[in-house]
TIROPA-137702 format. One line per field, with one value per residue (C-alpha): x negated, z, y; residue number from 1; residue in three letters. Coordinates in Angstrom, 1 decimal. Layout:
% TIROPA-137702
u	[X, ...]
w	[Z, ...]
v	[Y, ...]
pos	[NUM, ...]
code	[ALA, ...]
This chain:
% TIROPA-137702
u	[-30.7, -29.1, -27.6, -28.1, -24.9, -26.3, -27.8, -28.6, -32.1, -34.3, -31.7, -33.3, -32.8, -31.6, -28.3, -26.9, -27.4, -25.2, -25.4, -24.2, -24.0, -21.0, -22.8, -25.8, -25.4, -25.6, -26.8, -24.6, -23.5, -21.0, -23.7, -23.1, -25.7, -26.8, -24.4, -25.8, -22.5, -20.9, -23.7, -22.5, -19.1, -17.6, -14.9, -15.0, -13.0, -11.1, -9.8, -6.6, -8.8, -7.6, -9.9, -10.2, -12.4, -15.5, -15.5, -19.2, -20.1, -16.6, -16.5, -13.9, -11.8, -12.9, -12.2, -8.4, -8.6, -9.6, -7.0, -4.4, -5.9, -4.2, -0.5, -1.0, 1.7, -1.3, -1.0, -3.3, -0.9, -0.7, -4.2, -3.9, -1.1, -2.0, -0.9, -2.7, -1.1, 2.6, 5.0, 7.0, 8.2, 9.3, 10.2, 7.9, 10.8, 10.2, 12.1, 12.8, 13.6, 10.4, 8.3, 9.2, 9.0, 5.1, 4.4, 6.1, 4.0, 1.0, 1.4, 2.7, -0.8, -2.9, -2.0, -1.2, -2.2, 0.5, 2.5, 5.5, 7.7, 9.1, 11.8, 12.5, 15.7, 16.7, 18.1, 15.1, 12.6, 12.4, 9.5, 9.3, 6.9, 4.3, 4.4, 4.0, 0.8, -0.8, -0.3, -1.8, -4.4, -5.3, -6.0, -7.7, -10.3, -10.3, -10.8, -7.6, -6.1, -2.8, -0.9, 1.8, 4.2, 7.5, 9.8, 10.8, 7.1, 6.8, 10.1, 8.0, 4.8, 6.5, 8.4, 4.8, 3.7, 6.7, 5.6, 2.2, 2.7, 4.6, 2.9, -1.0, -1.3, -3.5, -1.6, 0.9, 4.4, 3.8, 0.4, 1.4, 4.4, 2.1, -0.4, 2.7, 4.3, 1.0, -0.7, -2.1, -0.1, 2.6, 4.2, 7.4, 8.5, 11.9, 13.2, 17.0, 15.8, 15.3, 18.0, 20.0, 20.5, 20.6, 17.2, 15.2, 17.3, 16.4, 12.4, 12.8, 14.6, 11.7, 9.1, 10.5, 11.5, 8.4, 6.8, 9.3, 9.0, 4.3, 5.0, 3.0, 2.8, 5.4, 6.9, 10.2, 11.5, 14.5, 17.1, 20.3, 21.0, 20.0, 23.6, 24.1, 21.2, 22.0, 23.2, 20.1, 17.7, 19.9, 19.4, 15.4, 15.4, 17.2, 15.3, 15.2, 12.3, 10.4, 11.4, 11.9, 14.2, 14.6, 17.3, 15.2, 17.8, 15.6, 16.8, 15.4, 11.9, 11.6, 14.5, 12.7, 11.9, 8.4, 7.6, 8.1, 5.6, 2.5]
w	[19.8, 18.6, 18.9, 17.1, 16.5, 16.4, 12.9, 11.1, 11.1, 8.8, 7.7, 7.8, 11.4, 9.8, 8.3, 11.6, 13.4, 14.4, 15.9, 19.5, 19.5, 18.2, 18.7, 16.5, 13.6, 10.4, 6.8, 4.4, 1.7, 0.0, -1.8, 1.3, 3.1, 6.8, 9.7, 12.7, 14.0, 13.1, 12.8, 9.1, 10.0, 8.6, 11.0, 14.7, 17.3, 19.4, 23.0, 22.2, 21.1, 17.6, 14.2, 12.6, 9.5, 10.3, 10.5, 9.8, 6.6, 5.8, 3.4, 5.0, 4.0, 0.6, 0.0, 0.7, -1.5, -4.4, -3.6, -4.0, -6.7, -8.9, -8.4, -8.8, -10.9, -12.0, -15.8, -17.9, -16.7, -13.6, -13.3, -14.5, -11.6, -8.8, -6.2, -7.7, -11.3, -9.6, -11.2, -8.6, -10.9, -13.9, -16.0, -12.9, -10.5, -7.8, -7.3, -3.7, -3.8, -5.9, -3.2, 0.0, -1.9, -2.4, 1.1, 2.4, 0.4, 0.8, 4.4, 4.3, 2.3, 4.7, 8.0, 6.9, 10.2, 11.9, 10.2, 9.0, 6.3, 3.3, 0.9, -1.7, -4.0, -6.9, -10.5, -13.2, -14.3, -11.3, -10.3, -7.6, -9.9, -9.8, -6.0, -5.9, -8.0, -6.5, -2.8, -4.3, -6.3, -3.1, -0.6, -3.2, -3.0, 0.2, 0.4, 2.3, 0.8, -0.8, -3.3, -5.6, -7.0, -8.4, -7.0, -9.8, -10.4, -6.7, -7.6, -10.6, -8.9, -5.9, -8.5, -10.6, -7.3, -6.8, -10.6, -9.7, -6.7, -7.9, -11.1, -10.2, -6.5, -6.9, -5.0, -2.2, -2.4, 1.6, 1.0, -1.9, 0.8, 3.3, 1.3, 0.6, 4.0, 5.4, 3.3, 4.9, 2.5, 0.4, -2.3, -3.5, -6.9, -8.2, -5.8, -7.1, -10.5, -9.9, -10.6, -7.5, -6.3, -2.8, -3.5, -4.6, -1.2, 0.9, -0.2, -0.2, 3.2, 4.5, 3.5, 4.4, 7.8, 8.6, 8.0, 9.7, 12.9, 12.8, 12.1, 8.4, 6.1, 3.7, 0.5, -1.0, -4.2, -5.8, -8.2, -5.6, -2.7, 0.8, 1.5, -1.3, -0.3, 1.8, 5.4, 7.0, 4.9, 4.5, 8.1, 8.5, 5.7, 7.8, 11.1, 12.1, 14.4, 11.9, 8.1, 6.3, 3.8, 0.9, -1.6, -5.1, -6.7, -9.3, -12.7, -15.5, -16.2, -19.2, -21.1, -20.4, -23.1, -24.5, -23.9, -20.1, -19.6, -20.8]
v	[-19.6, -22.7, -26.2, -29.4, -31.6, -35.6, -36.4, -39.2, -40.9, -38.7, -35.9, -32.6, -30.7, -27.1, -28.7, -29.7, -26.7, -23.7, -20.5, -20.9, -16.7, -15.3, -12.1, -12.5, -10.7, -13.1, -12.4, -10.3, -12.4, -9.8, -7.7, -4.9, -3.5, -4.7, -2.8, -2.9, -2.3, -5.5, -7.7, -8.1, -9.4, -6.7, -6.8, -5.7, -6.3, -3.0, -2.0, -4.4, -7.3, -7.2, -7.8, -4.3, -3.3, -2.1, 1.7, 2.2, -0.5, -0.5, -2.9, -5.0, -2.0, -1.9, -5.3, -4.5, -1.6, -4.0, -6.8, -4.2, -2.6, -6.5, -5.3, -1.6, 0.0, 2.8, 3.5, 6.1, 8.8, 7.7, 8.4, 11.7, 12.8, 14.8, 17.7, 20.2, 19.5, 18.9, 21.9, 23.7, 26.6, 27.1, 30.7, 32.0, 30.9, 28.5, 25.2, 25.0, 21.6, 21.1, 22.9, 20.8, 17.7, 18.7, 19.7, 16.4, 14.2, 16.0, 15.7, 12.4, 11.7, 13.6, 11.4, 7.9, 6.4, 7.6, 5.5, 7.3, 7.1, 9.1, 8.7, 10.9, 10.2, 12.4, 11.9, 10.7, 12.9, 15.4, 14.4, 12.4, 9.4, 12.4, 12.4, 8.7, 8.6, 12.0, 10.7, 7.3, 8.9, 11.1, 8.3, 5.9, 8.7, 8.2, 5.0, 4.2, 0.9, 2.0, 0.1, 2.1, -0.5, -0.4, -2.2, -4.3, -4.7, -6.0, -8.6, -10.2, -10.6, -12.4, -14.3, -15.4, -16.3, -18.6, -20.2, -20.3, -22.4, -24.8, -25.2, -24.4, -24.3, -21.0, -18.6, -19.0, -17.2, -16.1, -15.0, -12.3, -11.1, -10.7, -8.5, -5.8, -6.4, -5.2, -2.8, 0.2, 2.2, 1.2, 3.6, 2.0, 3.3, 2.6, 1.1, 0.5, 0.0, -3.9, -6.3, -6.8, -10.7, -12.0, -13.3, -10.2, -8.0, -10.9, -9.8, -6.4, -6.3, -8.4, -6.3, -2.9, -4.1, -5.6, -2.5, -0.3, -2.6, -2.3, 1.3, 0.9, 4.3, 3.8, 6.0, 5.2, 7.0, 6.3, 7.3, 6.2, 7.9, 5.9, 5.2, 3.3, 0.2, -2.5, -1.4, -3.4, -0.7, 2.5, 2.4, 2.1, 4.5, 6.8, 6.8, 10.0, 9.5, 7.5, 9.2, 12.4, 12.1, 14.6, 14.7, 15.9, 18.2, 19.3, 18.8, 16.6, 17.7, 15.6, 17.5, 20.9, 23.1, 22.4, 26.2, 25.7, 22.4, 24.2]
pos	[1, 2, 3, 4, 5, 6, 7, 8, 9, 10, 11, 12, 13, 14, 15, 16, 17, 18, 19, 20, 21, 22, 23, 24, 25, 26, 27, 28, 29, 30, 31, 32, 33, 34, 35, 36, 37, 38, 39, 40, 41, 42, 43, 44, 45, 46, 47, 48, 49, 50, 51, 52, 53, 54, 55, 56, 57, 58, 59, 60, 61, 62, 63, 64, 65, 66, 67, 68, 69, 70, 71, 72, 73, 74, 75, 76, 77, 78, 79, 80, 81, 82, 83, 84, 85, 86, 87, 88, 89, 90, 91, 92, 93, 94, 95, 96, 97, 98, 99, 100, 101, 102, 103, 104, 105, 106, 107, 108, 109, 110, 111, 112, 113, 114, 115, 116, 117, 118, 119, 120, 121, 122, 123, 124, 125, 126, 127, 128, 129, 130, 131, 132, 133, 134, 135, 136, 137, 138, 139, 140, 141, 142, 143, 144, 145, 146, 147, 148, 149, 150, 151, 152, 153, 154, 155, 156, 157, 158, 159, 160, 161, 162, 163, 164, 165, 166, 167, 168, 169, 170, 171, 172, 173, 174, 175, 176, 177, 178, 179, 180, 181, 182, 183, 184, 185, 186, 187, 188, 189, 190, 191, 192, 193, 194, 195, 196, 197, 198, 199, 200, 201, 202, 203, 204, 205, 206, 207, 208, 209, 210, 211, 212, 213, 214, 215, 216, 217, 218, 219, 220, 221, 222, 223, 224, 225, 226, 227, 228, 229, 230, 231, 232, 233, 234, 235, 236, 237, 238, 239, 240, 241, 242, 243, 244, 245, 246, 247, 248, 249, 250, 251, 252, 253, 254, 255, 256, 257, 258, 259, 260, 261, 262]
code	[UNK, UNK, UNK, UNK, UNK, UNK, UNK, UNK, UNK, UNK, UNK, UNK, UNK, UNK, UNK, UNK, UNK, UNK, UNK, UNK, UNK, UNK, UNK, UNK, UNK, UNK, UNK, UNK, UNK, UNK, UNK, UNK, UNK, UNK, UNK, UNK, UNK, UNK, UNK, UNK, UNK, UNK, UNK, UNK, UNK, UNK, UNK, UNK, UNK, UNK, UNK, UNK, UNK, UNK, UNK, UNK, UNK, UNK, UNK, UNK, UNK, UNK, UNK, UNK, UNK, UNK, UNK, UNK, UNK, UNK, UNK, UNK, UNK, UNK, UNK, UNK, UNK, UNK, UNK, UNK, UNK, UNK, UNK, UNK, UNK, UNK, UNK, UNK, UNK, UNK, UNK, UNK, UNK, UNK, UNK, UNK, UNK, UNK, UNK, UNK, UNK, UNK, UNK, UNK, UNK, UNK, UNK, UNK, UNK, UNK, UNK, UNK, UNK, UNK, UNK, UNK, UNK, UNK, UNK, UNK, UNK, UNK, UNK, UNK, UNK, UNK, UNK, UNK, UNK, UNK, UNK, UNK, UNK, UNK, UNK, UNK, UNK, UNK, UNK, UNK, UNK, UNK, UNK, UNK, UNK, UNK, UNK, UNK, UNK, UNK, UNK, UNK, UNK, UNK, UNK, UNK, UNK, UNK, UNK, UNK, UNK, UNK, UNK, UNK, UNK, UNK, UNK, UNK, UNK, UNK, UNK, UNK, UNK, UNK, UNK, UNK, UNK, UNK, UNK, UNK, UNK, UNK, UNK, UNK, UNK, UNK, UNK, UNK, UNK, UNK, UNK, UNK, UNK, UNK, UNK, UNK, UNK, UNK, UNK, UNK, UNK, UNK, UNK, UNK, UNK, UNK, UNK, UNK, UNK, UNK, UNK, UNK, UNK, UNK, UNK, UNK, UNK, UNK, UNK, UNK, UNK, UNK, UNK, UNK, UNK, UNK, UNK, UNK, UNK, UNK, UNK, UNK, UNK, UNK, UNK, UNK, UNK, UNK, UNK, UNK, UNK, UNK, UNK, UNK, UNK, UNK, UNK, UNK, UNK, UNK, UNK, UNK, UNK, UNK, UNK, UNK, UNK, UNK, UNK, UNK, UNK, UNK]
């Protein structure tokens, strides 16, 4: 069914029509299939009345994957990182610290809609990089948007933004914040490592509390101990009923002896 808006003299009826039914399903123009579910929307609305990615085409949800797939941190070893090649012993000796590191991240990965957080802090090279990119590699498979970012690589994208809008117009500053305030998943690497202003703990402290308050999956690893952040984040970090937080005692896997990597 439709309804004709008033045209001038001779112009062709079919380009002042619409569809009066917001219901009617319209023609995929993404390259996905039809989904008689959404009607080719791609989104659908639930109980609360709130747009939510299709569960059945879901191609809504792929589109996120491939937005944060731009400010992915991922490398070539990255890539390569997973639970099943995560080292827990060494000289057939288990790493207890090592060990509950792995089970927290692997259930962290397992149930990332409910929303909870984990922050692993340790010295450098025990490790906790490898979590990052398994629990990342693990729900990319799954086709759960997730982006894994360092945190100083999260500062300069926000700060190209900032050049890009006032040079090009091509990309707001508020529209790259909102896509890592509200990832599904976010996997912040490093965080510590950036260069500490007002500016960048102004950002950071928007982002992490936005996503503490909606209840969004996040990972934080670091190299400084929670305490040590700005009190406004130390203490979202440390939610008891939100976080687990596990001190990494391991010691620097990088400085091992060649014979106990292989």
């Amino acid at each position: 069914m439709t309804a004709s808006y008033l045209r001038p003299s001779g112009a062709p009826r079919e380009e002042y029509t619409f569809r009066s039914d917001p219901d009617a399903p319209v023609e995929p123009r993404d390259g996905g299939a039809d989904c008689p579910t959404c009607g080719n929307k791609r989104f659908v609305l639930d109980a609360a009345g709130s747009l939510k990615p299709c569960p059945d085409c879901n191609v809504a949800q792929r589109w996120k994957v491939q937005a944060l797939a731009a400010f992915a941190s991922r490398s070539k070893l990255t890539q390569q990182q997973t639970f099943l090649n995560f080292r827990t012993s060494f000289n057939g000796q288990e790493h207890p610290t090592l060990a509950r590191c792995l089970r927290a991240a692997e259930q962290f990965a397992m149930r990332p809609e409910e929303g909870r957080w984990l922050v692993i802090y340790g010295e450098r090279g025990s490790g906790k990089s490898h979590l990052c990119a398994a629990v990342d590699n693990h729900l990319s498979q799954a086709g759960v948007p997730c982006l894994f970012i360092t945190a100083p690589d999260l500062l300069a994208a926000l700060r190209q933004a900032i050049e890009l809008q006032s040079n090009t117009e091509q990309e707001s500053f508020t529209s790259r914040m909102n896509i890592f305030k509200t990832a599904t998943v976010l996997i912040l690497d490093d965080l510590g490592a950036e260069q500490s202003s007002p500016w960048s703990e102004s950002v950071l402290f928007e982002i992490l509390d936005y996503r503490y308050r909606n209840r969004l999956a996040t990972m934080i690893v670091t190299n400084v101990p929670p305490d040590e952040f700005d009190p406004r984040i130390a203490s979202r970090m440390q939610d008891t009923a939100l976080c687990t937080v596990i001190e990494n005692a391991a010691p620097d896997y990088r400085r091992r002896p060649l014979s106990e990597k292989r």
